[in-house]
C-alpha positions as CSV (number, residue, x, y, z in Angstrom):
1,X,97.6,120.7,98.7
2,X,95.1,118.6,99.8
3,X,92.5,115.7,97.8
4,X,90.3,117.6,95.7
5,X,86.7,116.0,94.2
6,X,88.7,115.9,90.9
7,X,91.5,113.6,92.6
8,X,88.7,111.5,93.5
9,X,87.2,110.9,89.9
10,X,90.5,110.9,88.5
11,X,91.7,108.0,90.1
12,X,88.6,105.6,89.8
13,X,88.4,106.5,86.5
14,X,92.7,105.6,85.9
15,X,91.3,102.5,88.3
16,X,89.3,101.5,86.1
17,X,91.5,101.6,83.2
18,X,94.1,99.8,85.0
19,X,91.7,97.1,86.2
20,X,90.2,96.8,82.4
21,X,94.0,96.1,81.2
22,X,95.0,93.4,83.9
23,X,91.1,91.6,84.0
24,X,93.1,88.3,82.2
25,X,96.2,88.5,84.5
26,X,93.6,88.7,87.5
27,X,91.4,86.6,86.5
28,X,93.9,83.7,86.3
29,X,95.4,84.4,89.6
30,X,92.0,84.3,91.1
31,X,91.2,81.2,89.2
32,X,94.0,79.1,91.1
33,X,92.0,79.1,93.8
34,X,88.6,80.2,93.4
35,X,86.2,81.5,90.9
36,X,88.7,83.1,88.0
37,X,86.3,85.8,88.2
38,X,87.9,88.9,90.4
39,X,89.2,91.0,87.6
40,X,86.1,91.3,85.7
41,X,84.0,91.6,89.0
42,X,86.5,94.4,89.4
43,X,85.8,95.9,86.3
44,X,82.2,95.4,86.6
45,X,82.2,97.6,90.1
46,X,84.5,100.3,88.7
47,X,82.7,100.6,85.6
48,X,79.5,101.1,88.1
49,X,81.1,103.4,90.2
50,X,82.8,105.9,87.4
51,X,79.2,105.8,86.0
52,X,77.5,107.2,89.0
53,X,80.4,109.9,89.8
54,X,79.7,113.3,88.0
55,X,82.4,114.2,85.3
56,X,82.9,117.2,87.5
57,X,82.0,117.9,91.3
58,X,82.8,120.4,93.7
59,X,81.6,117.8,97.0
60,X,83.7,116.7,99.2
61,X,85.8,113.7,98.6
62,X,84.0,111.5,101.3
63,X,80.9,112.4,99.9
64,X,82.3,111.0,96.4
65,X,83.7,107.8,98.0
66,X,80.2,107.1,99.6
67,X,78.8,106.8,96.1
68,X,81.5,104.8,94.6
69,X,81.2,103.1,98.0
70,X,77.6,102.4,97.5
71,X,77.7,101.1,93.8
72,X,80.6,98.5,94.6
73,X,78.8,97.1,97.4
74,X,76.2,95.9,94.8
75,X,78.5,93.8,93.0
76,X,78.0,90.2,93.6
77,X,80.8,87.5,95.5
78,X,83.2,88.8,97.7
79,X,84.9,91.7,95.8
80,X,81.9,94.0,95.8
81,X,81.4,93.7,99.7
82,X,84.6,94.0,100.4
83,X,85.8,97.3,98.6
84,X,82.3,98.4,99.2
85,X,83.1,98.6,103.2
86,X,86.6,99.6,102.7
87,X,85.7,102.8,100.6
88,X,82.8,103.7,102.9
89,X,85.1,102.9,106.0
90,X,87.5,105.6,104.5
91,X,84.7,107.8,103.7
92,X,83.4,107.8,106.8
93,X,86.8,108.7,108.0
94,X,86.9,111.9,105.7
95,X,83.7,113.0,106.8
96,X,83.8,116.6,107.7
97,X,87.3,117.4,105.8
98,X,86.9,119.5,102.2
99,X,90.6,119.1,101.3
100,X,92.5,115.9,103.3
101,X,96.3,116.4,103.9
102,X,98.3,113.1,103.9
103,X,97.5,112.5,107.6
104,X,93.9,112.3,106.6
105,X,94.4,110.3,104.0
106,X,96.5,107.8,106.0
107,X,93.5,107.4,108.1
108,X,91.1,106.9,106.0
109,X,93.0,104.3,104.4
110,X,93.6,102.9,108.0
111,X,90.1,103.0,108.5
112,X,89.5,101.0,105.0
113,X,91.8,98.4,106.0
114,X,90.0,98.1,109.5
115,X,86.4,97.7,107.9
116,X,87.9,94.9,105.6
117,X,89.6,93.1,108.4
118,X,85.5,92.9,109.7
119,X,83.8,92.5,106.9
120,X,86.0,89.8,105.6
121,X,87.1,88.4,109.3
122,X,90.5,88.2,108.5
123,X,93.9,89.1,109.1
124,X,97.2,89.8,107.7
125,X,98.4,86.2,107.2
126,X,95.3,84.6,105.6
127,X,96.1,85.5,102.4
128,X,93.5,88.6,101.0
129,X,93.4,91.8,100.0
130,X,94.2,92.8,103.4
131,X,98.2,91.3,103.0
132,X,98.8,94.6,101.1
133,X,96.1,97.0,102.0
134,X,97.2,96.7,106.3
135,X,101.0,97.4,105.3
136,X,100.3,100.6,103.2
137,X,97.9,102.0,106.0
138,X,101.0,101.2,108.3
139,X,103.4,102.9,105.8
140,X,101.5,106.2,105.1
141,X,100.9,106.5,108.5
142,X,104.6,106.5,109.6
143,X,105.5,108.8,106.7
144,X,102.9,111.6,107.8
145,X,104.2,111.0,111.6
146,X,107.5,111.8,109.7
147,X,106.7,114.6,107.8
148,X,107.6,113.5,104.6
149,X,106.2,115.0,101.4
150,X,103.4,113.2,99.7
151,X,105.7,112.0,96.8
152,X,107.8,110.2,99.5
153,X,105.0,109.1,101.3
154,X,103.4,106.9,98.6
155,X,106.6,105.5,97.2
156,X,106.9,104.2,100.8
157,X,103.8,102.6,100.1
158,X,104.4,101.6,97.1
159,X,107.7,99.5,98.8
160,X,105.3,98.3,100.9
161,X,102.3,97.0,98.9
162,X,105.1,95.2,96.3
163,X,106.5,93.7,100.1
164,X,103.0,92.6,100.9
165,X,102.0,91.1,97.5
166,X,105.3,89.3,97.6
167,X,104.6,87.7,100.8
168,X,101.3,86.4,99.4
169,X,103.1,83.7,97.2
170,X,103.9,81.8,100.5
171,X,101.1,82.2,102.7
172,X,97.6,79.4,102.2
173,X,94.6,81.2,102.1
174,X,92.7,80.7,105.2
175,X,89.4,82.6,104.3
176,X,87.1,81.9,101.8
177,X,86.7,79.2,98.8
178,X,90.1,79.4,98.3
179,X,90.9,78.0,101.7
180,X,89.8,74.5,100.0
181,X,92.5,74.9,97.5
182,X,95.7,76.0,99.4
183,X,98.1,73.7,98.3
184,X,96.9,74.8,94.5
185,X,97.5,78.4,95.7
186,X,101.3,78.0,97.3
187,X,103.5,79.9,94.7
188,X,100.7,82.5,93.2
189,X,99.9,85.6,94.0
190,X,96.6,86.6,95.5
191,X,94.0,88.2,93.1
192,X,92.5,90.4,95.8
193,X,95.9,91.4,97.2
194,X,97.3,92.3,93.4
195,X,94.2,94.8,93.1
196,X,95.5,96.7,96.2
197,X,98.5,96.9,94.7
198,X,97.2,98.6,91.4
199,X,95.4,101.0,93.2
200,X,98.5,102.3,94.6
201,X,100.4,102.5,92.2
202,X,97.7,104.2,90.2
203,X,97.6,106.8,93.1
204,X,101.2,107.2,92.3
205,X,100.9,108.0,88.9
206,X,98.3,110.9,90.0
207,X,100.2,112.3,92.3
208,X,103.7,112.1,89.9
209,X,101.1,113.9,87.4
210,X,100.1,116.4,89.5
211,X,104.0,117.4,91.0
């Protein structure tokens, strides 16, 4: 079975609730560095995007994602531009496909992870959001070259967003405000990284739900 409209919703709206419990834990990690502000520009974004989705819709998920895509983009710093583009890069990736399969999926999220390494100019190694987000893409793409069912699929990449997080305590950010503050950042997580993370394991949930 393939991602419905209501899979959309349902996960920015668990995103959200997520995000709204963890603003304090983010907001200190973020603070190490740079602002102390990414959880509740998080929250601010999801709040905007579960606002402007419909309660119930029968459009296609990419047309879904270009709203939420649209209404994160207008959140202020870095956050906002960044998921905005990553969303709309997976969007755009979707376009054409009513119900995506996990192959479809795994490239739109390759295709999110892409947009961010432009948008931001980085790469795996310079400590953002990117850390985590580039190894899932890689990990849901080898489990739909694999064949594996979709429970399998995102418990791979739930291995490999907790990997990638954990690699972010040793690496200096090289992007960013934050670069000014790498020794202060050695030993912490990244905020932006940590966010990936939750999203995934929030589409785990969903799809544990749905089984």
């Amino acid at each position: 079975m393939g991602v419905s409209a209501a899979d959309v919703i349902a996960f920015f709206e668990r995103f959200l609730a997520t995000i709204e419990r963890e603003q304090a834990r983010l907001d200190r990690l973020d603070a190490v560095a740079g602002d102390g502000d990414h959880g509740a520009t998080m929250v601010i974004g999801l709040r905007a995007v579960v606002g402007a989705l419909p309660a119930d819709s029968d459009a296609a998920p990419a047309e879904l994602l270009r709203v939420a895509a649209r209404r994160f983009a207008s959140v202020g710093g870095s956050t906002g531009p960044l998921w905005g583009t990553a969303i709309l890069s997976a969007a755009q990736s979707l376009d054409g496909n009513p119900s995506p399969d996990l192959r479809a999926m795994a490239a739109a999220v390759a295709a999110a992870s892409d947009g961010v390494a432009r948008r931001g100019e980085c790469s795996e190694g310079d400590k953002t959001m990117l850390d985590v987000m580039a190894p899932v893409a890689r990990a849901l793409g080898e489990a739909a070259d694999a064949d594996l069912e979709t429970t399998q699929a995102v418990s791979a990449a739930q291995e490999a967003a907790a990997a990638g997080l954990a690699r972010t305590l040793h690496l200096s950010p090289r992007r960013g405000r934050a670069e000014r503050a790498a020794d202060r950042s050695r030993g912490h997580a990244d905020a932006g990284a940590s966010s990936v993370l939750l999203a995934v394991d929030v589409v785990a949930e969903l799809v544990a739900a749905k089984r």
